[in-house]
C-alpha positions as CSV (number, residue, x, y, z in Angstrom):
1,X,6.2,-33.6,-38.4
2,X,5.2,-30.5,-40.0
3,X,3.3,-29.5,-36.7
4,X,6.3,-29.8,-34.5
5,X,8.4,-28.3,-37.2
6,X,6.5,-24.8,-37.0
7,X,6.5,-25.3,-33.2
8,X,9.8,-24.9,-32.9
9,X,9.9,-21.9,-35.2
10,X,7.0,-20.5,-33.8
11,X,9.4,-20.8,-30.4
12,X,12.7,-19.9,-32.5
13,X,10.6,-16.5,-32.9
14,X,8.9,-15.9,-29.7
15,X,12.6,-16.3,-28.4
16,X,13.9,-13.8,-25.2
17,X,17.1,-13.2,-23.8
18,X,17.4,-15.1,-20.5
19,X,19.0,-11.7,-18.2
20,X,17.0,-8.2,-17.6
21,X,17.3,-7.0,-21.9
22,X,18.4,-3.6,-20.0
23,X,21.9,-5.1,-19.2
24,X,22.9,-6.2,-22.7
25,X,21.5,-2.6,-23.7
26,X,24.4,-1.2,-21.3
27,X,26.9,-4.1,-22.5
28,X,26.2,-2.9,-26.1
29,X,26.4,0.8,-25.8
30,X,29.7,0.9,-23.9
31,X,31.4,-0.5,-27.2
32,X,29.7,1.4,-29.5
33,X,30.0,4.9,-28.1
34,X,33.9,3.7,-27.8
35,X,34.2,2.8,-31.3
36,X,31.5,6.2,-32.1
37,X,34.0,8.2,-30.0
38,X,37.4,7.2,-31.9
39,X,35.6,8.7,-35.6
40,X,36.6,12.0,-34.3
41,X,38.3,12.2,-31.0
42,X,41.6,12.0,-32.9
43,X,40.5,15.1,-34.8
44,X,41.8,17.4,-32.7
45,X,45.3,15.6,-32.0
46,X,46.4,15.6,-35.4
47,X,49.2,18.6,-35.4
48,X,50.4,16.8,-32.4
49,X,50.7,13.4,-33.8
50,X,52.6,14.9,-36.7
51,X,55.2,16.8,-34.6
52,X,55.5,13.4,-32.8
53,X,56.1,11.2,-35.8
54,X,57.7,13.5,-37.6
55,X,54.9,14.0,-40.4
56,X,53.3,17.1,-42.3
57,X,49.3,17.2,-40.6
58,X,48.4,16.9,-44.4
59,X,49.9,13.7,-44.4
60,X,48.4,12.5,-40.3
61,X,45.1,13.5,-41.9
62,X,45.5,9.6,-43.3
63,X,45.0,8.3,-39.5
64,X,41.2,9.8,-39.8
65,X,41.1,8.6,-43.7
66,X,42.4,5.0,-43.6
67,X,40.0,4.7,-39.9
68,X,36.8,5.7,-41.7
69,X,37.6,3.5,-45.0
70,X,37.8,0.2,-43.4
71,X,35.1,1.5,-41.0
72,X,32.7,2.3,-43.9
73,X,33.5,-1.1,-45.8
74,X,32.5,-3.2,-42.8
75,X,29.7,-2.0,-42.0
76,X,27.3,-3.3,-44.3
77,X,28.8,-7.0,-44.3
78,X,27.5,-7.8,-40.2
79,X,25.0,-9.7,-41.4
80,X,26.8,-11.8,-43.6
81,X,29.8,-12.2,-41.3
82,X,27.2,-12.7,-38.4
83,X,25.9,-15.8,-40.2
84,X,29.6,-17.0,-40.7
85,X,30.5,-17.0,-37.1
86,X,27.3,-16.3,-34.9
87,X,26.6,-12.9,-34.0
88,X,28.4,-13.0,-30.7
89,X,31.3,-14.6,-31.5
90,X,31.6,-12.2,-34.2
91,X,30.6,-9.0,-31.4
92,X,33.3,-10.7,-29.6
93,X,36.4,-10.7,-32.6
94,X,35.2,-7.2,-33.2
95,X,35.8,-5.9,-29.7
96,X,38.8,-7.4,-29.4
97,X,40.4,-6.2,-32.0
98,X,39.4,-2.8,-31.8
99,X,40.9,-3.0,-28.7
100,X,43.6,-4.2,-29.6
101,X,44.4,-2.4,-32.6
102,X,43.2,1.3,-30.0
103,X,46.4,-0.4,-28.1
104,X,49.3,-0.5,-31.0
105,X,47.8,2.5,-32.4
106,X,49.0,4.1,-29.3
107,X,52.4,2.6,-29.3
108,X,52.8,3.4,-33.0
109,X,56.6,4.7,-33.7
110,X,56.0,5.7,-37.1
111,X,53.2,7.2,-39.7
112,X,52.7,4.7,-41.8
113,X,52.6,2.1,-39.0
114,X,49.6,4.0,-36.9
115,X,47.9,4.5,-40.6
116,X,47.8,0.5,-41.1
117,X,47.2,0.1,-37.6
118,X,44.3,2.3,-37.8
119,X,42.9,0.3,-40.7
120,X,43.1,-2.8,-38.6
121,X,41.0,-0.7,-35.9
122,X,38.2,0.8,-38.4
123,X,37.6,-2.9,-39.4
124,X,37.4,-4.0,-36.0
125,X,34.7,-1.2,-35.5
126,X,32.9,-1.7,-38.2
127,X,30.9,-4.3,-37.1
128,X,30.4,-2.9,-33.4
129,X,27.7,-0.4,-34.5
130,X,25.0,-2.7,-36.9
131,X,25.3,-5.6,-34.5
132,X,24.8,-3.4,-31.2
133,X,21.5,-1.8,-33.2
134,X,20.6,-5.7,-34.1
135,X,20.5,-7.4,-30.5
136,X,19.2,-4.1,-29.1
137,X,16.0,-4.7,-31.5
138,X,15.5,-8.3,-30.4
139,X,16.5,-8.4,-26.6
140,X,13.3,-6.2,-26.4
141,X,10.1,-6.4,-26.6
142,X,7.7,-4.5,-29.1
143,X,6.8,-2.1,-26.6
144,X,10.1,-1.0,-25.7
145,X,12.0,-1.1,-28.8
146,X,11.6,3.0,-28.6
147,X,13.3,2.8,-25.4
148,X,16.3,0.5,-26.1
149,X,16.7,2.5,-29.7
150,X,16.9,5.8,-27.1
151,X,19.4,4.1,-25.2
152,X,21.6,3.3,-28.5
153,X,21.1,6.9,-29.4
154,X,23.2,8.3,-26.4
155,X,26.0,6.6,-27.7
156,X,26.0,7.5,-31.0
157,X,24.8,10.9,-31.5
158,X,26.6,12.0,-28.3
159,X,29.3,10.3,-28.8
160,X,30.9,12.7,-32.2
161,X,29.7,15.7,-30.1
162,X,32.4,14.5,-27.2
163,X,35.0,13.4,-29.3
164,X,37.1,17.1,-30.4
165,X,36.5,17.8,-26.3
166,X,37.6,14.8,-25.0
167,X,40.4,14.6,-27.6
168,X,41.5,17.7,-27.1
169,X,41.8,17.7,-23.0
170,X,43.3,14.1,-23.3
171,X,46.4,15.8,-26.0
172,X,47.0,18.8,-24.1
173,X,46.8,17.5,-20.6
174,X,49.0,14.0,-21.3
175,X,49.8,12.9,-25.2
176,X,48.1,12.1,-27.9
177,X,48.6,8.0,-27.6
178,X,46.0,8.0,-24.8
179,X,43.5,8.8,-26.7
180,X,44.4,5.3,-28.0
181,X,44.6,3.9,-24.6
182,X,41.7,5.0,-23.0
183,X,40.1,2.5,-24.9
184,X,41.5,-0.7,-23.6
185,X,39.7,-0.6,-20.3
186,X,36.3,-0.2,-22.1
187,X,37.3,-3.0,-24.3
188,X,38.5,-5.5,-21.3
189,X,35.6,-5.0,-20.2
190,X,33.1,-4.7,-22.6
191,X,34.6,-8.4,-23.7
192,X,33.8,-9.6,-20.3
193,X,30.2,-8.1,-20.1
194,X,29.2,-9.8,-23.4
195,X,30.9,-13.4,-22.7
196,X,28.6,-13.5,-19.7
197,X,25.4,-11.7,-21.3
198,X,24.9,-11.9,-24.3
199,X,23.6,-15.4,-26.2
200,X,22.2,-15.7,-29.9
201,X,18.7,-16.1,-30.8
202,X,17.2,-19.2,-31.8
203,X,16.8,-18.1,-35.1
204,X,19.9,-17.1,-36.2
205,X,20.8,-19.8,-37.9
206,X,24.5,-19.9,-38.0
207,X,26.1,-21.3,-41.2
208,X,28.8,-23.5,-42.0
209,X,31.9,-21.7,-44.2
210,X,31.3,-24.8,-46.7
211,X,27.4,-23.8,-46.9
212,X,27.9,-20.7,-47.9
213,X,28.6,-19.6,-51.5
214,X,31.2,-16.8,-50.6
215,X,30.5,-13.7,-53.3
216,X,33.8,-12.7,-53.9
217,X,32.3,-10.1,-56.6
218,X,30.6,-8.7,-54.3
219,X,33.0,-7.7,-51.4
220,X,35.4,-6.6,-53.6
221,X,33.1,-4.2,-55.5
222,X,31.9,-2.6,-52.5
223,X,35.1,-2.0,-50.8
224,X,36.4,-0.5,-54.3
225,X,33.1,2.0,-54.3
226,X,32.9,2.8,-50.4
227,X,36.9,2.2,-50.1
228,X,37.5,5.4,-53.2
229,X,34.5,7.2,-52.4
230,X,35.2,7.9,-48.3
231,X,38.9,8.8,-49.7
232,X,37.8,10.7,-52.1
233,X,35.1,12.9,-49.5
234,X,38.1,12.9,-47.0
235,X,40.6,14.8,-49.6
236,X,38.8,16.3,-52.2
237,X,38.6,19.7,-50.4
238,X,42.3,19.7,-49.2
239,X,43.3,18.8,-53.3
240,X,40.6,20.7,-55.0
241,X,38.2,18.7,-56.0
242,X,38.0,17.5,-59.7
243,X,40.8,19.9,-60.4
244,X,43.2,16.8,-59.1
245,X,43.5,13.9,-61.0
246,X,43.5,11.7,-57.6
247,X,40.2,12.5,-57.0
248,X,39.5,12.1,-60.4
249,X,40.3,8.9,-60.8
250,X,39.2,8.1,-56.6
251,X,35.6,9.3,-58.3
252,X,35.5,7.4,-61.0
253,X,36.7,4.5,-58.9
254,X,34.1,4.7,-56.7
255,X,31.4,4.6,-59.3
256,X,32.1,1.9,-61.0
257,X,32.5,0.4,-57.4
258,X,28.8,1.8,-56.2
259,X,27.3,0.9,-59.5
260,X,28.5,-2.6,-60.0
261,X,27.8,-3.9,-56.6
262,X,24.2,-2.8,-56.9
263,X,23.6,-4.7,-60.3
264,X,25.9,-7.7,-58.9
265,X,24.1,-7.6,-55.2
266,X,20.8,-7.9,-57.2
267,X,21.6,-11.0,-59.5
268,X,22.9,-12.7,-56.3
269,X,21.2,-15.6,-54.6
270,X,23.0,-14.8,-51.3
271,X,24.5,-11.4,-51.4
272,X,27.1,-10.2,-48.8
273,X,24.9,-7.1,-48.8
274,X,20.9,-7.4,-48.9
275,X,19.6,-4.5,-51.0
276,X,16.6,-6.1,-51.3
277,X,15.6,-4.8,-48.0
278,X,15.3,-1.3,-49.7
279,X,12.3,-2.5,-51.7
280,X,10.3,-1.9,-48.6
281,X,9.4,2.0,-48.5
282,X,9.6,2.7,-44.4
283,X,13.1,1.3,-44.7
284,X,14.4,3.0,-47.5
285,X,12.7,6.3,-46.7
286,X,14.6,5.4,-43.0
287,X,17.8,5.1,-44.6
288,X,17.4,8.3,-47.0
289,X,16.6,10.1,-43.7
290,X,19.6,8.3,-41.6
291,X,22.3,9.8,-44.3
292,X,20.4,13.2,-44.3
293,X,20.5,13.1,-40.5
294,X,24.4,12.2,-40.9
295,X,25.0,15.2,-42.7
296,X,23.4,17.7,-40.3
297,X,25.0,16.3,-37.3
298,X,28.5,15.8,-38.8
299,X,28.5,18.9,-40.4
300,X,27.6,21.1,-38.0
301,X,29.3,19.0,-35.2
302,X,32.5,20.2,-37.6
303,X,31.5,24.1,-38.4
304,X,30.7,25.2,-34.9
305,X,34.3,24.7,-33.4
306,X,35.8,26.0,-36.7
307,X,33.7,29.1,-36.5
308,X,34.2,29.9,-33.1
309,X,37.7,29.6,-32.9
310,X,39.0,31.2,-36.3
311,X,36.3,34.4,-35.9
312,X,35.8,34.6,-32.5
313,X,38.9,33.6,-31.0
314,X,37.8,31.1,-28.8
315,X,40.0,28.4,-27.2
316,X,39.7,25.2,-27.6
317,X,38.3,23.8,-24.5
318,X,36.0,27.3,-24.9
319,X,35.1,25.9,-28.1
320,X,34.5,22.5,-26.4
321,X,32.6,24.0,-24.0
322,X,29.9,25.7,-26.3
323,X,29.2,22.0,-27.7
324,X,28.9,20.1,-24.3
325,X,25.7,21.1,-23.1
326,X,24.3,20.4,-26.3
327,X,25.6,16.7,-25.7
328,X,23.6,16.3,-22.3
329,X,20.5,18.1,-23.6
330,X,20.4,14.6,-26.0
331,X,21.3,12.6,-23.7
332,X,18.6,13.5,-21.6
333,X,16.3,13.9,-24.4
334,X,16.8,10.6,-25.2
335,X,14.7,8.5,-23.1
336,X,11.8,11.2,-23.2
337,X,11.5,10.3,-26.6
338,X,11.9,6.3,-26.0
339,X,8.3,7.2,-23.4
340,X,7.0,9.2,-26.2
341,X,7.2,6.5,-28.7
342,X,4.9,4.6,-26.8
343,X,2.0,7.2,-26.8
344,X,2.4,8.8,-30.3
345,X,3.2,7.6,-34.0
346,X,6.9,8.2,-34.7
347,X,6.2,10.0,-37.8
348,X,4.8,13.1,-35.6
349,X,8.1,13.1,-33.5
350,X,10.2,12.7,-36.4
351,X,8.7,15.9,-37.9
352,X,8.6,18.0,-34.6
353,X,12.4,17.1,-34.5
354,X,12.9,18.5,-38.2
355,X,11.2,21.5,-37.2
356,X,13.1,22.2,-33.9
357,X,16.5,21.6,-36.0
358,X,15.4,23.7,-38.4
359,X,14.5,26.3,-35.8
360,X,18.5,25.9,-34.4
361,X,19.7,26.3,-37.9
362,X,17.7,29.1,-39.1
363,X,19.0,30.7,-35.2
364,X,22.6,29.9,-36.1
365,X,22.1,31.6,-39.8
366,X,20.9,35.0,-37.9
367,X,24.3,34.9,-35.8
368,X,26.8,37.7,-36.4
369,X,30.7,38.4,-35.2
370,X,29.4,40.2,-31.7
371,X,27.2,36.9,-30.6
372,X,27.9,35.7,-27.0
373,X,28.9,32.5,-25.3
374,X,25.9,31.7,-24.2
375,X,23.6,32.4,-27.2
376,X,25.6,29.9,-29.0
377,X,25.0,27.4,-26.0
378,X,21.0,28.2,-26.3
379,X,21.2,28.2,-30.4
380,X,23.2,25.0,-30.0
381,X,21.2,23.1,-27.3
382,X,18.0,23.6,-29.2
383,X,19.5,21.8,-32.5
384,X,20.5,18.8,-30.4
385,X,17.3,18.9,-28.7
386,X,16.0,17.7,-32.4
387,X,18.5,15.3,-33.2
388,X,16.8,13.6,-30.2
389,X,13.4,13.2,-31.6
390,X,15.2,12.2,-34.8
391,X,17.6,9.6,-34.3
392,X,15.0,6.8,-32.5
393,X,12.2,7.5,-34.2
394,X,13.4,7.5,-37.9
395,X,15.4,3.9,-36.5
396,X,11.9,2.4,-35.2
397,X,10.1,3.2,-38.1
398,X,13.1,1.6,-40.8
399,X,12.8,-1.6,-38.9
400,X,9.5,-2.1,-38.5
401,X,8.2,-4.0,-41.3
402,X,11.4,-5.8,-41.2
403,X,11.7,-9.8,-40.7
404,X,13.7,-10.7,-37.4
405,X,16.2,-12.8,-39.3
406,X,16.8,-9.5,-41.6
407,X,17.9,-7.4,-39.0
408,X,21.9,-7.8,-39.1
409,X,21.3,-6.8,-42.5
410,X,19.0,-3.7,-41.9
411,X,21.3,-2.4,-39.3
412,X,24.4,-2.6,-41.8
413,X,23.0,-1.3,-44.4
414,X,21.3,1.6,-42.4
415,X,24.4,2.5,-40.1
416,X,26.4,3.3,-43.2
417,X,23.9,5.3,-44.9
418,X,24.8,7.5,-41.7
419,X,28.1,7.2,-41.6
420,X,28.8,8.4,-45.5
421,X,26.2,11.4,-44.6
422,X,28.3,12.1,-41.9
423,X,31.5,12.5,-44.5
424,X,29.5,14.0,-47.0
425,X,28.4,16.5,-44.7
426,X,31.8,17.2,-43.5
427,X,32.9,17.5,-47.1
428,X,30.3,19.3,-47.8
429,X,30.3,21.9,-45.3
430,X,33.8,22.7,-45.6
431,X,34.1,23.2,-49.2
432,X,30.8,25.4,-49.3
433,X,32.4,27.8,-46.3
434,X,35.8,28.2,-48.5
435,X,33.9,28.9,-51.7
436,X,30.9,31.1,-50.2
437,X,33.6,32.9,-48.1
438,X,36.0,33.6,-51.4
439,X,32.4,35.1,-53.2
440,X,31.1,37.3,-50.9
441,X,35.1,38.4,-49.9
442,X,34.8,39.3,-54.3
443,X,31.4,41.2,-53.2
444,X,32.9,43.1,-50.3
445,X,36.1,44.2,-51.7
446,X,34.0,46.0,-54.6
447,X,32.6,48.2,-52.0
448,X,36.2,49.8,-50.9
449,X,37.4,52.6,-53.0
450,X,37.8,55.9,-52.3
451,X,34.7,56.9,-53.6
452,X,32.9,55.2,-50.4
453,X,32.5,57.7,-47.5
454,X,32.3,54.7,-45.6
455,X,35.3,53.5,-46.6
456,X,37.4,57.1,-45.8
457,X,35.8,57.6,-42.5
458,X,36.9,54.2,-42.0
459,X,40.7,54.6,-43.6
460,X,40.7,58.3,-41.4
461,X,39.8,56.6,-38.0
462,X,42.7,53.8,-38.3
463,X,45.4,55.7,-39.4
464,X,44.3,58.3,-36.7
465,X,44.5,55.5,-33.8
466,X,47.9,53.9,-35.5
467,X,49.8,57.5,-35.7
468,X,48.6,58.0,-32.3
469,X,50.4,54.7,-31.3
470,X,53.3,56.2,-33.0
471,X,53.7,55.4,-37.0
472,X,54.4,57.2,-39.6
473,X,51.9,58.5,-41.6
474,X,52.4,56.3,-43.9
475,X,53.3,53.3,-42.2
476,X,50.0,54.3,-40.7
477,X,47.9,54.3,-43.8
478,X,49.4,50.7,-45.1
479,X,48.2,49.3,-41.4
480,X,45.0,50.5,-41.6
481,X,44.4,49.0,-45.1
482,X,45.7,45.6,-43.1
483,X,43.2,46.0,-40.4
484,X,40.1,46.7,-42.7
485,X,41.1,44.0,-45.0
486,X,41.4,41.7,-42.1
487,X,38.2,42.7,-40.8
488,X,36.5,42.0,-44.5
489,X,38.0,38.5,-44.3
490,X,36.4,37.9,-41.1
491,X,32.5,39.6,-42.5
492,X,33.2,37.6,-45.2
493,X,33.7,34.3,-43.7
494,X,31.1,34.7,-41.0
495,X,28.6,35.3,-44.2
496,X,29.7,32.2,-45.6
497,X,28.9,30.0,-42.2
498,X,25.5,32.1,-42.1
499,X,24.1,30.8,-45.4
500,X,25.4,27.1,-44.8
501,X,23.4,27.3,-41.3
502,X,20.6,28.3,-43.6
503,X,21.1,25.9,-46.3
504,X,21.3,23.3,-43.7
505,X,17.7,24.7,-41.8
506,X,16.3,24.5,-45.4
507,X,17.2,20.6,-46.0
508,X,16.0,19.7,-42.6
509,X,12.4,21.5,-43.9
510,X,12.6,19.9,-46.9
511,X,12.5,16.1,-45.1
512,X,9.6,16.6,-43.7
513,X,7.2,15.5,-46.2
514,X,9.3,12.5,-46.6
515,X,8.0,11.4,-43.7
516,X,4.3,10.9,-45.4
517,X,5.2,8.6,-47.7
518,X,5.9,5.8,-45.5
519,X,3.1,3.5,-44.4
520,X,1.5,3.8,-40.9
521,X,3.3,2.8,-37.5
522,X,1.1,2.1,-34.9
523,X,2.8,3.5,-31.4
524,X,4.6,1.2,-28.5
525,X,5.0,-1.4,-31.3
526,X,8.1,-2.9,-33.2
527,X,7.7,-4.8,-36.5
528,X,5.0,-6.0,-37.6
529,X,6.1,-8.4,-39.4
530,X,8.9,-11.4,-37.6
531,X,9.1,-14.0,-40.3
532,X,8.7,-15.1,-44.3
């Protein structure tokens, strides 16, 4: 008995998908670069769905907020609704009511009504992300785990660089609702795709509702902590931080909420979220590097546009247009690095990535107002080139000493360690650029007075060109204070973007000796280790 017992999970273990693994790796990415996509392609429409529904864009800014707070709850409780219902049945549900949801949203008549609808739609989405990663990692063997991980990778790191392009074409070309409806077709058929391709492992051993001791604690603590604390990233800029008492008490909220799910999760016998899995070092050094990678790529994926447009008056399909080739230098990246992972350890590629970011960020800090078109494309293309030895390599090594029944888990737990990065960053970035700007627009300012011959030559030369247009002297003088006062705004708000770039290079410098504290990963291989 015991013989044939470990047979079959000896088999259980060995067990293969049935089709070519590289058509469930397309089935997968099609829904999770949709659901990547819809984080930020409504970004752009926001003054638009405002006019439309007759709301301030401080208050639409709740269709991004409410999206990313049920997104961001979800995501680390895959595994545990994946044992509920079966991880493809629970795929499926997920799909189909994203798609569903992308569907009302764009047939929404009123604020509030796209707001709750979006809810409905970042819950859907949650799930798409972990459990894509999950039967990515088992559909393939060892040896090309790198590649499938690449193949993941398109969608989501390209997929937030498309989003404010797409988005914007899509609003100014037909409305804003069809960047709601684009989505249906990729659901249809994403459903049908994974009916017909997709199957669960052996081992996953799906459990009954009755067998399983449902931690209430749990799930409500965690949505309370991730639930106040993406709210709380979202607005604390727009409300000033800890000078509002929302965000006040949102902080506070959060903590308790972050804080007592940890010491409840621990206690737990079986916990809706496994933070166990942090107790092995490649994984939790993974994860730390996951949210750091999140803030790079969200941040700057935010800064860039805003920089170009507000200094440099670009449009905003020029704007757009500085981004895309950085989106198809990763994409073809991509499955170089999937190759390379079978020839080299991933820590090497990990840390070549970190230093080509760096090398793009310490580029973009160097950048003044006369920069052209196409050195941003160069500077930009060269910090997505690293994002592509980053993003596979860090997820390879996280999951390699990782158990094949853990992984729903792994990938919750990791793909929302990126997606709060990817708020903090955002958060971050912004708040830094209106307080750096504000202190060296203080510095700037002490150097006007008449006592500058800079200054006079300066003052003398515009009122010269604006009495030659035709004003009075001293309309003339009163102008030319406006235009060198404008023009100190603008030095000192292209300052401010220069030292985050720099800041930014620095962190990505910093990581790197992260990387040599987790233990060795032999290349071409996935986890070592497939059962307890």
């Amino acid at each position: 008995m015991a013989e044939s017992a470990n047979a079959q999970i000896a088999a259980a273990m060995d067990w293969k998908p049935a089709i070519n693994p590289w058509m469930i790796a397309g089935t997968v990415m099609l829904a999770t670069f949709m659901e990547v996509l819809d984080t930020s392609i409504a970004n752009v429409a926001l003054p638009h769905i405002a006019g439309s529904l007759s709301a301030s864009v401080d208050e639409s800014t709740w269709v991004l907020t409410s999206y990313l707070v049920s997104n961001a709850i979800v995501l680390p409780l895959t595994g545990w609704f994946s044992s509920l219902f079966g991880r493809k049945r629970f795929f499926m549900v997920c799909v189909a009511i994203f798609t569903t949801s992308s569907f009302l949203c764009g047939l929404a008549p009123t604020l509030p009504a796209l707001v709750t609808l979006r809810v409905i739609q970042g819950a859907g989405g949650g799930g798409l992300q972990p459990v894509s990663q999950a039967i990515l990692v088992e559909s393939f063997e060892r040896k090309q785990q790198g590649m499938a991980m690449a193949v993941y990778g398109m969608g989501v790191v390209v997929a937030p660089i498309v989003g404010p392009t797409l988005g914007g074409w899509i609003t100014d070309n037909f409305s804003w609702r069809w960047i709601f409806f684009i989505n249906i077709p990729i659901g249809i058929l994403a459903l049908l795709m994974t009916s017909t391709l997709i199957s669960d492992p052996l081992y996953l051993v799906r459990k009954h509702l009755s067998e399983m001791s449902i931690d209430f604690m749990g799930l409500g603590l965690l949505s309370l902590g991730l639930g106040f604390l993406q709210v709380m990233l979202d607005k604390g800029q727009r409300d000033d931080w800890f000078g509002s008492h929302f965000i006040v008490v949102c902080a506070m909220l959060a903590a308790i909420g972050l804080v007592g799910v940890v010491v409840w999760e621990l206690r737990q016998k079986e916990p809706v979220v496994d933070l166990r899995l942090l107790k092995d070092k490649n994984f939790a050094v993974s994860t730390f590097t996951m949210f750091a990678l999140g803030v790079v790529l969200y941040g700057t994926t935010v800064l860039l546009p805003v920089l170009v447009q507000t200094l440099l008056g670009y449009t905003a399909e020029l704007a757009g247009l500085v981004l895309s080739p950085g989106a198809v230098i990763t994409m073809l990246a991509m499955p170089l690095v999937g190759w390379l992972l079978g020839r080299y350890e991933p820590r090497w590629l990990v840390v070549l990535g970190l230093g080509i970011l760096a090398t793009g960020m310490f580029q973009l800090s160097g950048i003044n107002l006369d920069v052209s078109f196409w050195i941003l494309v160069g500077i930009w293309c060269i910090s997505r080139l690293g994002l592509a030895f980053l993003f596979v390599p860090v997820n390879v090594m996280a999951f390699y000493f990782i158990p094949r029944e853990k992984t729903n888990n792994a990938t919750g737990l990791i793909n929302v360690a990126r997606n709060i990065g990817g708020s903090v960053g955002i958060s971050l970035v912004t708040t830094m650029q209106s307080r750096l700007a504000q202190a060296h627009q203080n510095i700037l300012v002490s150097h006007l007075t008449p006592y500058s011959s800079a200054y006079r030559s300066m003052m003398a030369g515009a009122s010269a060109m604006f009495q030659a247009a035709g004003s009075s002297a001293t309309e003339a003088s009163a102008r030319a204070r406006g235009l060198i006062y404008s023009e100190l705004l603008r030095q000192s708000a292209i300052l401010s973007y220069v030292d985050i770039f720099w800041l930014l290079a620095m962190t990505c410098l910093a990581m790197i000796p992260l990387m040599f504290l987790m233990k060795k990963v032999r290349p071409g291989q996935g986890a070592a280790v497939t059962a307890h």
